[in-house]
N, C-alpha and C positions, 0 to 999 in steps of 0.2 A: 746674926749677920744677914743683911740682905743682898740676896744673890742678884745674880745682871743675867740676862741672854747670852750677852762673852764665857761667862764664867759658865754654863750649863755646853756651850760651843766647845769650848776648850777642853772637859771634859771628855764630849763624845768624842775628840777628834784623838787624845790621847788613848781610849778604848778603840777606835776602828785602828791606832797604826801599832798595838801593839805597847805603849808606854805606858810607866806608872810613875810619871813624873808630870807633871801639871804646873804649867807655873799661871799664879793670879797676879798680872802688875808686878810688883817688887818681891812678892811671894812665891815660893815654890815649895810645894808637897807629893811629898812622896808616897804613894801608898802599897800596903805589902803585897795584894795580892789585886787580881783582876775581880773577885768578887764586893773587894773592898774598894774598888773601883766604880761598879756598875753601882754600890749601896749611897756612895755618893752620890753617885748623879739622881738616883731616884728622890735622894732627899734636898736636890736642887730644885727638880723639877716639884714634887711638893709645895717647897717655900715660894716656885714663881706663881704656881697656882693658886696657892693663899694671898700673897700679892693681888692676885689681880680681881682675886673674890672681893678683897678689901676695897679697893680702888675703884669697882665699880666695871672691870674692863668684861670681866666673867662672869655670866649669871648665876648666882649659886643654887639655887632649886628651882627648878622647872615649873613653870605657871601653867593651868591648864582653865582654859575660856569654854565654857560650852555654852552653846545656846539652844534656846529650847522655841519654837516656831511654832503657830498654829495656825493653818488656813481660818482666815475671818468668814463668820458664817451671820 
């Protein structure tokens, strides 16, 4: 399933007031506890991150350019 910003949004905001009911669209899940709560959101945040590695938006490993310079003699 590919996740949205909404859906990782809607999450945090059911963890900052306290619920463990989440509704996605016409969807609503409940989940048992507040750690199966936060195990969610991390595996949202995961899949936008893979998302946007795929797409181009996030660089996935860092380049490094050195240059090497000599005074002309």
């Amino acid at each position: 399933m590919a996740y949205t910003q909404a859906d990782l949004e809607a999450l945090q905001t059911a963890l900052a007031k306290g619920e463990k009911r989440v509704t996605f669209g016409d969807k609503t899940v409940e989940y048992r506890s507040v750690d199966e709560l936060q195990a969610a959101i991390a595996a949202v945040k995961r899949d936008l991150f893979e998302q946007a590695v795929d797409t181009g938006l996030w660089p996935g490993v860092p380049r490094q350019i050195r240059l090497h310079t000599t005074k002309g003699t």
